[in-house]
C-alpha positions in Angstrom: 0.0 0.0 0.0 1.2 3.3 -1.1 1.7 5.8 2.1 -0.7 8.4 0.6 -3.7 5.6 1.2 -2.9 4.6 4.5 -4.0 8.1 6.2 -7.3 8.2 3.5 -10.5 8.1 5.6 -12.6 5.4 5.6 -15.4 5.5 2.8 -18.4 3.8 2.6 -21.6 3.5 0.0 -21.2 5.6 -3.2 -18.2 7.4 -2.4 -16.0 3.7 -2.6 -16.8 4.0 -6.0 -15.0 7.2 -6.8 -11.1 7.4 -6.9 -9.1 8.8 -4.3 -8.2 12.0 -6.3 -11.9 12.3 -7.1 -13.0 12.1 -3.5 -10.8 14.8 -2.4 -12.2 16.8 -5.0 -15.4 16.3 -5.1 -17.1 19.5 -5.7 -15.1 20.4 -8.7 -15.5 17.0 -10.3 -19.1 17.0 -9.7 -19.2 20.5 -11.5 -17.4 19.2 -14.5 -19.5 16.7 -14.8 -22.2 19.0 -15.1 -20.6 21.1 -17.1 -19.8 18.2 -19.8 -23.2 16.7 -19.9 -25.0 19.7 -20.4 -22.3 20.3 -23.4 -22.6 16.6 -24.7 -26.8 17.0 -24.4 -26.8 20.4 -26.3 -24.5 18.7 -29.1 -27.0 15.5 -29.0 -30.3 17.9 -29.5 -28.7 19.8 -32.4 -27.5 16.7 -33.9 -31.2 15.8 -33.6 -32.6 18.5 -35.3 -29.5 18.4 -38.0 -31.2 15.0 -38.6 -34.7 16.1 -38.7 -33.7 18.3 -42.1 -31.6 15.8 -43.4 -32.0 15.4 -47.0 -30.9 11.5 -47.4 -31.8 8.5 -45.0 -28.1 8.1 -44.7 -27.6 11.4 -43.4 -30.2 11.3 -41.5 -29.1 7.5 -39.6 -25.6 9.3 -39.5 -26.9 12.4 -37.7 -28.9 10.1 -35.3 -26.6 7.5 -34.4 -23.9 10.5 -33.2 -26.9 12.3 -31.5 -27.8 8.8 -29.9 -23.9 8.4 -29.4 -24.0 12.0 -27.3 -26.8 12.2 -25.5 -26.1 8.4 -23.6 -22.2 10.3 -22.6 -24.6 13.6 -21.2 -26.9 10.7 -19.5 -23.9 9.3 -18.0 -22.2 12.4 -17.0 -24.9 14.0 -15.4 -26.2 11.2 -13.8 -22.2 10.8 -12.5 -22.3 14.6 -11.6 -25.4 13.8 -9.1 -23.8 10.9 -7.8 -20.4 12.9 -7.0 -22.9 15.5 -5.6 -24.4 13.1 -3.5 -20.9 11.9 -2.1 -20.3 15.4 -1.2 -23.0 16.2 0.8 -23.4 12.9 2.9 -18.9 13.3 3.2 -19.7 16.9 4.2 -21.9 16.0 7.5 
């Protein structure tokens, strides 16, 4: 065991799934989580609407597989971001 770990406090429920360096940090991860997801779902709905006015059914299954592709990374980061949240306010009491 690296000497860093040894002093770590002891973690239990969510926060055992999040990485050292993310538990330490856990308000600014949770934020850029946030941040990302709301990114990745605003690229997902215009890839949406890109397809809607697609021309082609191959642009159109292009534009929907990459706004499919985006919008399951904004599912997962925001649902991370609430999770890291969580961790932060049951850490902080």
């Amino acid at each position: 065991m690296r000497a860093s770990e040894d002093n770590a406090p002891s973690r239990s429920g969510i926060a055992r799934l999040i990485s050292p360096w993310e538990y330490r940090h856990l308000p600014v991860v949770a934020n850029v989580r946030f941040t990302a997801g709301g990114f990745q779902l605003g690229v997902g709905l215009v890839l949406l609407s890109l397809g809607r006015k697609a021309e082609t059914a191959a642009e159109r299954g292009k534009c929907y597989r990459w706004a499919a592709w985006f919008l399951t990374m904004a599912a997962l980061q925001l649902t991370g971001g609430i999770l890291d949240a969580r961790a932060d306010r049951s850490a902080s009491r």
